[in-house]
KOLVOTOR-319032 format. One line per 5 residues: for each residue x, y, z of C-alpha. Coordinates in steps of 0.5 Angstrom, whole numbers, padded with zeros to 4 digits, always signed. Layout:
! residues N
X Y Z | ...
END
This chain:
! residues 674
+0000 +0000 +0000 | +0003 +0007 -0003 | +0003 +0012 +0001 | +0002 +0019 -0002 | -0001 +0027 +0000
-0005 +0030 -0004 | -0006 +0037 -0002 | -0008 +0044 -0006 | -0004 +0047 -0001 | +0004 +0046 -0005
+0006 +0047 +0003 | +0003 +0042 +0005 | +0004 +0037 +0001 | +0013 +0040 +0001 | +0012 +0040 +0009
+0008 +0033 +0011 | +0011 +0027 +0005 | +0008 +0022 +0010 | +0001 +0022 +0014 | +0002 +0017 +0019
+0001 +0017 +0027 | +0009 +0018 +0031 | +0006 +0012 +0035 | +0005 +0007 +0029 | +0010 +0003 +0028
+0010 +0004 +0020 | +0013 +0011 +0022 | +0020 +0006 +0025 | +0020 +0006 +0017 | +0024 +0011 +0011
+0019 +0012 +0006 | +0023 +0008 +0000 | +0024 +0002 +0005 | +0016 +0003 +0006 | +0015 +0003 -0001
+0020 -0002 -0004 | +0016 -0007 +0001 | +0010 -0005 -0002 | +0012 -0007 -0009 | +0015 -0014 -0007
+0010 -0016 -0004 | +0005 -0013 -0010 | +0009 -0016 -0015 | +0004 -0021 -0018 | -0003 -0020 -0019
-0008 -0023 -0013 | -0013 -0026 -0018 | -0012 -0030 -0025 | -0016 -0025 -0028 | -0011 -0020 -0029
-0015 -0015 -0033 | -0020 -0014 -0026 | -0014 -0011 -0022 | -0015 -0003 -0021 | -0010 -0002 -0016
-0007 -0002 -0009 | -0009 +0001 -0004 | -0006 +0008 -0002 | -0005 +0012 +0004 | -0006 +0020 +0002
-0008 +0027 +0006 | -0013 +0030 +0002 | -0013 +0038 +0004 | -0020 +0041 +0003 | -0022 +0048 +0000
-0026 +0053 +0002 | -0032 +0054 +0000 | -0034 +0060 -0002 | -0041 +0062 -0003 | -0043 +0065 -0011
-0046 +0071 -0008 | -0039 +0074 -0004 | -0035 +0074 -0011 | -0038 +0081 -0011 | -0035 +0085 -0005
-0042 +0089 -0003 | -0038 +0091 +0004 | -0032 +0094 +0000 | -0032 +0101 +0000 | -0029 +0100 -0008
-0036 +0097 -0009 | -0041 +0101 -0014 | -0048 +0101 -0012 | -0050 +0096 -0018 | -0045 +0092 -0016
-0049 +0092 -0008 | -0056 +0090 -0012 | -0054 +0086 -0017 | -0051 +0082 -0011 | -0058 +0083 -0007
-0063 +0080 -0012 | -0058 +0074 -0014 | -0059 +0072 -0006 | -0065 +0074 -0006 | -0068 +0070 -0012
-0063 +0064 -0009 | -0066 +0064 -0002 | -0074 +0065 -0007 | -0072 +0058 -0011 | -0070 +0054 -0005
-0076 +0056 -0002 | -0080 +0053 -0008 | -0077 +0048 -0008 | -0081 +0046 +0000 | -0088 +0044 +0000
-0093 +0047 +0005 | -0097 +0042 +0009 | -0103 +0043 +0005 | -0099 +0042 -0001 | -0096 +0036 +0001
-0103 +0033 +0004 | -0106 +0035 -0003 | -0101 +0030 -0007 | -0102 +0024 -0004 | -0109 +0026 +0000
-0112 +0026 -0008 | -0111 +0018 -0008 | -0113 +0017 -0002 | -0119 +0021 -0001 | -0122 +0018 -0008
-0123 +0012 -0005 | -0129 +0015 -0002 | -0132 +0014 -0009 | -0131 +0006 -0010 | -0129 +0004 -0003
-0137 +0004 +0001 | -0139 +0000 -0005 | -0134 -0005 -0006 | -0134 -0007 +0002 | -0142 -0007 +0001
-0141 -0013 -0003 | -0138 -0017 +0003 | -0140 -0014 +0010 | -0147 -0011 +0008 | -0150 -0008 +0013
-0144 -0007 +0017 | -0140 -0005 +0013 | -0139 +0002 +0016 | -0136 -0003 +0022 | -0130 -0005 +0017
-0129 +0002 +0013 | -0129 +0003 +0022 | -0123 -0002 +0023 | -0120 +0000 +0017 | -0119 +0008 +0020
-0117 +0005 +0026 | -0111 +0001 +0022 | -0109 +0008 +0018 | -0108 +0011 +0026 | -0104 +0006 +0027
-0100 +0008 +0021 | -0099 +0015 +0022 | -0094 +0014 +0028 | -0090 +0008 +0024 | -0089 +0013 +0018
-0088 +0018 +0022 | -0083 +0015 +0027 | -0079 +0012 +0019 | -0080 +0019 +0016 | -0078 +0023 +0021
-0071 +0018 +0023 | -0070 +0017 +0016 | -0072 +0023 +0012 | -0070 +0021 +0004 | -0075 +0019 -0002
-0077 +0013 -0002 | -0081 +0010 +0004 | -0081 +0003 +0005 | -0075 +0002 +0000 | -0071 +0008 +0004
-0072 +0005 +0010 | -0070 -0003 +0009 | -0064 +0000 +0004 | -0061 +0002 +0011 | -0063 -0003 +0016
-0062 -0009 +0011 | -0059 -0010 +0004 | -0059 -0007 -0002 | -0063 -0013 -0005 | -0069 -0013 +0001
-0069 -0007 -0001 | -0070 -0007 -0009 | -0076 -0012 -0007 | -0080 -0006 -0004 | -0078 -0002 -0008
-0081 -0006 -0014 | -0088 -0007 -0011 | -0088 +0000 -0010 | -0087 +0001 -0018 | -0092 -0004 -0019
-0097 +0000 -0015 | -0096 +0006 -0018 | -0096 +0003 -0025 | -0103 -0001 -0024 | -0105 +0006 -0020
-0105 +0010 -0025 | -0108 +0006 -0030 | -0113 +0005 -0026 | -0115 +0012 -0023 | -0115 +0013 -0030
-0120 +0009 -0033 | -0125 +0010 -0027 | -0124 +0018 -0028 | -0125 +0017 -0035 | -0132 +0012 -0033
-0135 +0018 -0028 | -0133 +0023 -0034 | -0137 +0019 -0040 | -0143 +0020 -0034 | -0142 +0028 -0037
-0140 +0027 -0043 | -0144 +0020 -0046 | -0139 +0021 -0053 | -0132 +0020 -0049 | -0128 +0015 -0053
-0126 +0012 -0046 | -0118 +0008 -0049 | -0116 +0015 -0052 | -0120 +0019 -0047 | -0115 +0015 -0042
-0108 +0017 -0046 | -0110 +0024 -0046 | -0111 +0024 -0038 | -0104 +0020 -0037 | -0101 +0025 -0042
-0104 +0032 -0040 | -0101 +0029 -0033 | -0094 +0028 -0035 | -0093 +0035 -0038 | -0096 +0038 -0032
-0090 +0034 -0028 | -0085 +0035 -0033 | -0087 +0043 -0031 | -0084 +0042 -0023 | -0088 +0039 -0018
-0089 +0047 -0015 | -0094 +0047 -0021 | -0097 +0040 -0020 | -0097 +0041 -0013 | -0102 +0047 -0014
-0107 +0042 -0018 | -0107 +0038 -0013 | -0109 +0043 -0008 | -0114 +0045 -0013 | -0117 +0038 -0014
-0116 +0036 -0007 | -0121 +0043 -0004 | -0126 +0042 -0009 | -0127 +0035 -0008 | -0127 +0035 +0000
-0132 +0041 -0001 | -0136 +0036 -0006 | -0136 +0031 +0000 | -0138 +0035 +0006 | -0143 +0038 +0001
-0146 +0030 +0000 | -0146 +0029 +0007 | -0150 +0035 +0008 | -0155 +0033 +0004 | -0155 +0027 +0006
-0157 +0029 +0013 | -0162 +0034 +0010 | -0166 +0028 +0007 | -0165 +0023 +0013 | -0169 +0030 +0017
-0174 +0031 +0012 | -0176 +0024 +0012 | -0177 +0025 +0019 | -0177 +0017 +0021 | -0171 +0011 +0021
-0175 +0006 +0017 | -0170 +0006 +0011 | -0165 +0004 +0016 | -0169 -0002 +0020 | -0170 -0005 +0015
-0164 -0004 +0012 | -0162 -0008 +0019 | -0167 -0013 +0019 | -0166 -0016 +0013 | -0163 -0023 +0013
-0155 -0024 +0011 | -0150 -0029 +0012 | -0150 -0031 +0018 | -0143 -0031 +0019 | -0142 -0023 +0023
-0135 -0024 +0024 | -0133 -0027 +0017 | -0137 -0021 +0013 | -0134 -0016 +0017 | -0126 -0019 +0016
-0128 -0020 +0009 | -0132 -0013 +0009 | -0125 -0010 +0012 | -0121 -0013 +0007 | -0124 -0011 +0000
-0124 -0004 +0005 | -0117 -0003 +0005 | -0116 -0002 -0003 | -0118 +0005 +0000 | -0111 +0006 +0004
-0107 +0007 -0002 | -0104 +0013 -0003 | -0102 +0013 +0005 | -0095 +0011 +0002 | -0094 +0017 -0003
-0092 +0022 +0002 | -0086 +0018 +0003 | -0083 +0018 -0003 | -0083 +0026 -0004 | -0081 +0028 +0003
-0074 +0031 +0001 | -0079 +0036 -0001 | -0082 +0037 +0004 | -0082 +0043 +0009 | -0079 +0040 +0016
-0085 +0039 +0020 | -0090 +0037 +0015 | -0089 +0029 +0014 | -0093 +0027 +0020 | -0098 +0032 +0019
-0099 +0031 +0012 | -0100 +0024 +0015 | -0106 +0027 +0020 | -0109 +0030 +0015 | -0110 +0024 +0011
-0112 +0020 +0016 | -0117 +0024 +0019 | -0121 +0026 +0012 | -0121 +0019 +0011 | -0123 +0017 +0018
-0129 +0021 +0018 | -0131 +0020 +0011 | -0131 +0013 +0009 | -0135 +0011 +0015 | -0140 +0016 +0015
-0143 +0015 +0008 | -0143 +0009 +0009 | -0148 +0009 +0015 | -0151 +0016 +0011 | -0153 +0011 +0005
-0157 +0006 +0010 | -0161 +0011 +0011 | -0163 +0013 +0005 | -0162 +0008 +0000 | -0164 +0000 +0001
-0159 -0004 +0002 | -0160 -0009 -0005 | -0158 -0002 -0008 | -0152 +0000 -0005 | -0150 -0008 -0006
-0152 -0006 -0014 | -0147 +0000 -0015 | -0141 -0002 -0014 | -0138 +0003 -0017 | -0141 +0009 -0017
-0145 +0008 -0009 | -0143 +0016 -0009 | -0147 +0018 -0015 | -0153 +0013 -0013 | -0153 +0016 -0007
-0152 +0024 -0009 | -0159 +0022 -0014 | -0163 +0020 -0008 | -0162 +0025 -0003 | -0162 +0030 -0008
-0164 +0028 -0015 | -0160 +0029 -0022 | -0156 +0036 -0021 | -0153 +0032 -0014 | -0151 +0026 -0019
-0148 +0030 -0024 | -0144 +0034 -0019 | -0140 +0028 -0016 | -0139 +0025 -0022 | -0135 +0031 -0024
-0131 +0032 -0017 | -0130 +0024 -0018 | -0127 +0026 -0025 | -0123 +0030 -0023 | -0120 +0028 -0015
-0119 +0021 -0020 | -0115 +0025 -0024 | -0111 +0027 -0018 | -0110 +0020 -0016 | -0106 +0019 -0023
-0102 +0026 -0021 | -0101 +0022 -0014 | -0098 +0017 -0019 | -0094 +0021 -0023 | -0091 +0025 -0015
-0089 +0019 -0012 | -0085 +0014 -0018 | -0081 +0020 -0020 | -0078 +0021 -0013 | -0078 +0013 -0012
-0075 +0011 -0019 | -0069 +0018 -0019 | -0068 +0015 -0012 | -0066 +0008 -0014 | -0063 +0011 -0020
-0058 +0015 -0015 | -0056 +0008 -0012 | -0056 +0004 -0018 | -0061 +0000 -0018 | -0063 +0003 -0024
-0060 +0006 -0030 | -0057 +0013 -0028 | -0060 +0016 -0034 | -0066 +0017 -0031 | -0064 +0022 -0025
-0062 +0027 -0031 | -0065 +0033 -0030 | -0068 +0038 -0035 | -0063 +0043 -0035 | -0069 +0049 -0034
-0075 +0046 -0030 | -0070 +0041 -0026 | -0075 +0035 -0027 | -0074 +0028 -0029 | -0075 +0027 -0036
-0074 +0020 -0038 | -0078 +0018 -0031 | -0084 +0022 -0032 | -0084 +0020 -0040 | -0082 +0013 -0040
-0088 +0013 -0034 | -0093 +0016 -0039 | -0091 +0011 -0044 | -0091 +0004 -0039 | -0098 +0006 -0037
-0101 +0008 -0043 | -0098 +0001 -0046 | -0101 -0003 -0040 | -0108 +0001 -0041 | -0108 -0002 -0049
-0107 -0008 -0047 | -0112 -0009 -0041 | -0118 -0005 -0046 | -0122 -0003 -0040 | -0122 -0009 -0036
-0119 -0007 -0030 | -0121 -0012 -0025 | -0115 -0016 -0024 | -0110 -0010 -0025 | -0114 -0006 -0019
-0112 -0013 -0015 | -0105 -0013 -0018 | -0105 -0006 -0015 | -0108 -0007 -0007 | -0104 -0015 -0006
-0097 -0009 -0007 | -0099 -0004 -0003 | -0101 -0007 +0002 | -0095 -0011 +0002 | -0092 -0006 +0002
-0094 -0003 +0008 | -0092 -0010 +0011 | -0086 -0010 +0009 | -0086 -0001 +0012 | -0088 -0004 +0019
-0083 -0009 +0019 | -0077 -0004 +0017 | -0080 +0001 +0022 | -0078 -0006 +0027 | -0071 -0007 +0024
-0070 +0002 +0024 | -0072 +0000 +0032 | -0068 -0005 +0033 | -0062 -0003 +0029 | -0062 +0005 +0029
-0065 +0006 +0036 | -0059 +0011 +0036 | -0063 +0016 +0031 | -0066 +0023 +0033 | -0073 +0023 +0031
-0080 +0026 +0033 | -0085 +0020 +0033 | -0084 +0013 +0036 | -0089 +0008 +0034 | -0089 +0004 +0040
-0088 -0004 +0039 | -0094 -0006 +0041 | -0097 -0001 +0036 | -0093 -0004 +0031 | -0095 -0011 +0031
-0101 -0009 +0032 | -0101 -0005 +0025 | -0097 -0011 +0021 | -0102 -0017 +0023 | -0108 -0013 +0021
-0106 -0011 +0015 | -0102 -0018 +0014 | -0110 -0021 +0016 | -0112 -0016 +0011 | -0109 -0018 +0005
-0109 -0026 +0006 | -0116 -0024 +0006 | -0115 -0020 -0001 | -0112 -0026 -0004 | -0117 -0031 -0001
-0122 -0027 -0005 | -0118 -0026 -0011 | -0114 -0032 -0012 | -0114 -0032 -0020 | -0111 -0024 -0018
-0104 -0028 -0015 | -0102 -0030 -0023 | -0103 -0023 -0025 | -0099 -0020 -0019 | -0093 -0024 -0020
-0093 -0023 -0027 | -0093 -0015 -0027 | -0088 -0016 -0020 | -0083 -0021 -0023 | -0082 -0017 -0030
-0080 -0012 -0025 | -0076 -0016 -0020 | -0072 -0018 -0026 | -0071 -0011 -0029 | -0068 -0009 -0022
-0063 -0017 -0022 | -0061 -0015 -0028 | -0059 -0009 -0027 | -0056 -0013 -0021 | -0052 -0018 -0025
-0051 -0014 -0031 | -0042 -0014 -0028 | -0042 -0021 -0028 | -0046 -0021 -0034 | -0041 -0017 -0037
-0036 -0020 -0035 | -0038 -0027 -0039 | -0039 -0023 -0045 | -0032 -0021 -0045 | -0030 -0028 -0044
-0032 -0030 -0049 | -0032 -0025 -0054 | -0025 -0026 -0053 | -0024 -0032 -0057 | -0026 -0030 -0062
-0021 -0026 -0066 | -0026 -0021 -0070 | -0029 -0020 -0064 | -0023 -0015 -0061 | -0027 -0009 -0062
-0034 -0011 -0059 | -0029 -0013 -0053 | -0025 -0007 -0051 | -0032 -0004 -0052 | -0034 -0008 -0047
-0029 -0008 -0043 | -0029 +0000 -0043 | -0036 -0001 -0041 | -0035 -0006 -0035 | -0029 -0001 -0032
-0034 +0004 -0032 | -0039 +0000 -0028 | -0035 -0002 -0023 | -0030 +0004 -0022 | -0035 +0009 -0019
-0031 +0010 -0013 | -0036 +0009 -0006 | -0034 +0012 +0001 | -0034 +0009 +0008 | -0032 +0015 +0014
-0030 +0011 +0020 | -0027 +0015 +0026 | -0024 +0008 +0029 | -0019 +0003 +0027 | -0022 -0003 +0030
-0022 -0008 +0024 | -0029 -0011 +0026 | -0031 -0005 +0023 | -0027 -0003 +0018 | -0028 -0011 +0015
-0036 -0009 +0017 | -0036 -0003 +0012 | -0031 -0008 +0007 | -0036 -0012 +0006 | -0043 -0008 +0006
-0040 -0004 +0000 | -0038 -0011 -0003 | -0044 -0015 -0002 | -0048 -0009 -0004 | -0045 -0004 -0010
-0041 -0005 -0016 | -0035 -0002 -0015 | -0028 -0005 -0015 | -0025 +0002 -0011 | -0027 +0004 -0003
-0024 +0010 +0001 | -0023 +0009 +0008 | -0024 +0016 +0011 | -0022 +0019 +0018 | -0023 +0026 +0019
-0019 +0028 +0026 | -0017 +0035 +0029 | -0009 +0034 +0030 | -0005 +0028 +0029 | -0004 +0025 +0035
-0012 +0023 +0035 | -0011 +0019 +0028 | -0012 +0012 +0032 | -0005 +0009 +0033 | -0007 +0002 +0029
-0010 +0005 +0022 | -0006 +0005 +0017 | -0003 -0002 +0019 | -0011 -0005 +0019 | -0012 -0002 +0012
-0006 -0004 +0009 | -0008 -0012 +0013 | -0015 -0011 +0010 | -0013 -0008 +0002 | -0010 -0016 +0002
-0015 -0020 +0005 | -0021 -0017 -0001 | -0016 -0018 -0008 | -0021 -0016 -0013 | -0022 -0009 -0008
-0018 -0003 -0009 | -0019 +0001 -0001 | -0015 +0007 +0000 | -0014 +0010 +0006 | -0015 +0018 +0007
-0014 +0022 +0012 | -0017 +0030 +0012 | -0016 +0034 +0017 | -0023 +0037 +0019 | -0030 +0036 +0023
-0036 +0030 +0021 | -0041 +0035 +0019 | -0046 +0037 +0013 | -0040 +0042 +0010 | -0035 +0038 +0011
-0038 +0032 +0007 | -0041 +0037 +0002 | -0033 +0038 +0001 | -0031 +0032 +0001 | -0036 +0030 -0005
-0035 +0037 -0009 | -0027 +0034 -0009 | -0027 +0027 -0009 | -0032 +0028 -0014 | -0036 +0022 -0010
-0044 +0022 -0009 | -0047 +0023 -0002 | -0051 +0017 -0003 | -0045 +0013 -0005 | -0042 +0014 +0002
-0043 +0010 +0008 | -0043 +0011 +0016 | -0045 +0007 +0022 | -0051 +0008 +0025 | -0049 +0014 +0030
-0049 +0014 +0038 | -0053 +0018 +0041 | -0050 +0023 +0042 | -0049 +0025 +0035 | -0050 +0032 +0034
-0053 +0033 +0027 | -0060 +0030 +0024 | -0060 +0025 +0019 | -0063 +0029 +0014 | -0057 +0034 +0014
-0052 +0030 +0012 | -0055 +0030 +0004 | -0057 +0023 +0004 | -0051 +0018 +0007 | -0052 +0011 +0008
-0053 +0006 +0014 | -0049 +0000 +0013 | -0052 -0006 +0017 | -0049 -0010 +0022
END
């Protein structure tokens, strides 16, 4: 192991030839004898594939610039200074400060993007739980309130402990493996895509109630396509719909509920509901509420989405957005489905799967009712899709960062800074499966609720992992355990009696969730992969330009350098951050960084451990770098902006409770497990 100074600072660089601590035995060594043993020893490649091999591993002080902020390169304090000078300066901080503050949503904002999609549900979830539970079904639409209260402290202690893009796939990739991880994240895009088609097909449905010349097929790819350019706009935009959708439709709610009650008075008796309860069911109470409950959790979805864009989100505002949802949810769902056994006999709520809401507007208020929920649920469904289109940019640029995906998918427009390839590779993916299904939308809405549902279990098992694990984390809300397993055998329940009732749904789910899992294995492989090709094409002759292509490709890959910052030199955990960087990313080169105040505190035995641990992984390039600075938010900015290394390519151990910074301040560093 060579070691070298590299330092923008020519004195540093003449003054300290070697870094190494004056108690390390190393330091009993010239610098030639230290490198001629190095040389002898690394003689011979460590592995017989020769061309896998980067290089040694080298120990080397990197001395960090400055940063100077853009604004002071105008010097509005100087006496030299022109007045233009000074307002030009001013409007440049002032428009900076504007930017970043757009770039944060409010509470309402935030509520709006992911309430869309869960308070739509209100439109279809009363009539398809009347199919099972019947007369009690505002008992199970009840129980599922009380799972959503449940789950607003299991989101909010993951958001607040771990506040990256994400949800389930965030906090499993950093409390688990990098592969656990890419399988939440793939029922998560599978949610999405099957959310969206079928958010907009039943949007399209309440539209053909107003409009009866509607194609619906191309009435669908307009509605996914006017979504699109909405989001290729910037999410502050699509945001600013969202409020609207979000403000009309729980207006047009309340507006149902109250006319409801206007009816209920002014028939001045409770026969309708009598009857209602009178009438002979199965006979088997708790089986139809359990199963009631079970098709009423297709009205969950979208209490995940918040998740998946909380980096832009003000401080504060996730677990509010989580109240928020849960209390419009709470109050909606059951309470019109107890109105409707007032107004409505029991055979015609079982009758209108579908449009219960729009039956109901009809015989509380009459036709101009009907046509007013008809258009709120053509556009609140809409909004469903835009909750789609929110929380698959934020998941899929995530992945995208970390490699689970190809990294074009992070570009961003140079003038909206929106995800083009995402937003449009996501409107043609949903478009494609809309032609396929042709309106038959039944085992796609299956597929939707078996994956988020399970998506939820698996949030609750990461929030379990995230206590076990990283108690050490800072965070604003804890889910006590009992809550916890609480949360997860109810919606574990829920979903075994989803598929119990839908057990044709299952080829269906696997299929769409295996092509999927096999996009992410591939990008997993694609290395090895690689590396077979490379074989192979080198024994054929006229091949040779095919293979160094090839080979160029491959170098690429595995040369994106990853960072692990550790501040002891125990091996255990040097060897734990080795083997979390191996097991979990394609790289062959690893920097080992120590920050320290002076030199006497770099620990005596590092530089010896690093060397002993560069020999045990021979296809593994570790370098061991020593900067002179504090672990904090800039010091890490630094470190990127020079090395040239991601933050989401670095790694730390779980931090002690005394750690001074939030996680979220670090810009998206990742937990390596035990």
């Amino acid at each position: 192991m060579d070691i070298i100074t590299i330092s923008n600072d020519p004195s540093v660089n003449e003054a300290s030839p070697l870094l190494i601590h004056p108690h390390s035995r190393v330091n009993e060594q010239t610098t030639s004898d230290l490198l001629s043993q190095t040389g002898s020893y690394y003689r011979h490649y460590r592995h017989s594939i020769s061309w896998e091999f980067n290089r040694w591993g080298k120990v080397r002080r990197v001395s960090l610039t400055p940063n100077i902020p853009t604004h002071e390169a105008i010097p509005v304090s100087s006496s030299s200074t022109t007045a233009a000078q000074k307002f030009l300066s001013f409007l440049y901080c002032r428009q900076n400060n504007r930017s970043n503050e757009h770039k944060l949503l409010g509470e309402w904002h935030s509520t709006a993007i992911a309430g869309n999609d869960i308070t739509s549900s209100c439109l279809y979830t009363a009539g398809i739980c009347a199919q099972k539970a019947g007369k009690y079904s505002p008992i199970s639409l009840a129980i599922v309130a009380f799972v959503l209260y449940l789950f607003r402290n299991i989101y909010a202690e993951v958001g607040t402990a771990l506040p990256l893009n994400g949800g389930a796939y965030n906090v499993l990739l950093n409390c688990t493996t990098k592969l656990i991880a890419s399988i939440a994240a793939c029922l998560t895009l599978v949610s999405y895509i099957a959310t969206a088609v079928v958010s907009g097909s039943s949007a399209i449905a309440y539209g053909e109630n107003l409009w009866a010349g509607l194609n619906p097929d191309w009435a669908v790819i307009v509605l996914l396509g006017f979504f699109a350019l909405l989001t290729l706009m910037g999410l502050k935009e699509s945001a600013n719909v969202a409020l609207f959708i979000f403000i009309i439709h729980i207006g047009t709610m309340t507006l149902l509920v109250i006319m409801c009650i206007v009816k209920i008075v002014a028939m001045g008796n409770f026969d309708r509901l009598r009857e209602n309860w009178n009438q002979h069911q199965s006979g088997n109470v708790p089986a139809d509420i359990y199963f009631g409950f079970s098709l009423a959790l297709l009205g969950v979805s979208g209490f995940e989405t918040s998740a998946n864009y909380i980096e832009e989100q003000k401080p504060g505002v996730f677990p509010k957005t989580l109240r928020n949802m849960w209390l419009f949810v709470s109050f909606f769902n059951p309470i019109i489905s107890f109105l409707a056994l007032f107004v409505m006999k029991l055979e015609e709520i079982e009758g209108h799967r579908d449009d219960l809401l729009a039956a109901l507007a009809t015989a509380s208020s009459g036709d101009w009712l009907n046509k007013f929920v008809a258009a709120d649920a053509l556009l609140v469904l809409s909004g469903a899709v835009l909750t789609s289109y929110v929380g698959i940019i934020g998941l899929i640029r995530r992945m995208s960062l970390d490699r689970c995906l190809p990294m074009f998918f992070a570009q961003e427009n140079p003038c909206r800074k929106t995800n083009h390839f995402i937003i449009l590779g996501f409107f043609g993916v949903t478009s494609l499966l809309h032609f396929i299904v042709r309106g038959n939308i039944d085992s796609l809405a299956g597929v939707y609720t078996i994956a988020f549902l399970s998506v939820m279990c698996l949030f609750a098992i990461g929030n379990m992992i995230l206590k076990y694990k990283r108690g050490a984390l800072r965070r604003t809300v804890v889910a006590s355990w009992p809550r916890v397993l609480l949360g997860l055998a109810t919606v574990f329940a829920g979903l075994a009696g989803e598929i119990f009732l839908h057990l044709d749904h299952v080829k269906y789910f696997l299929l769409y969730f295996g092509t999927t899992f096999l996009v992410v294995m591939i990008m997993f492989a694609r290395s090895r992969v690689l590396k077979l090709i490379i074989y192979f094409t080198s024994q054929v002759w006229f091949l040779g330009r095919f293979n160094e292509m090839l080979f160029r490709q491959y170098k690429t890959i595995e040369h994106q350098p990853m960072i692990f910052f550790t501040k002891v030199d125990d091996p255990s955990v040097l060897n734990k951050g080795v083997l979390y960087v191996r097991s979990n990313e394609l790289t062959d080169w690893l920097q080992i960084i120590h920050l320290y105040k002076t030199e006497e505190e770099i620990p005596i035995n590092l530089i010896d451990n690093v060397k002993f641990i560069d020999k045990q992984y021979p296809k593994l390039c570790i370098d061991l770098v020593l900067i002179k600075g504090e672990f904090n938010p800039l010091t890490i900015q630094k470190i990127s902006d020079e090395l040239q290394v991601p933050k989401n390519f670095m790694f730390i151990t779980c931090p002690g409770g005394e750690f001074p910074h939030n996680f979220t301040e670090l810009g998206g560093l990742r937990l390596i497990t035990h």
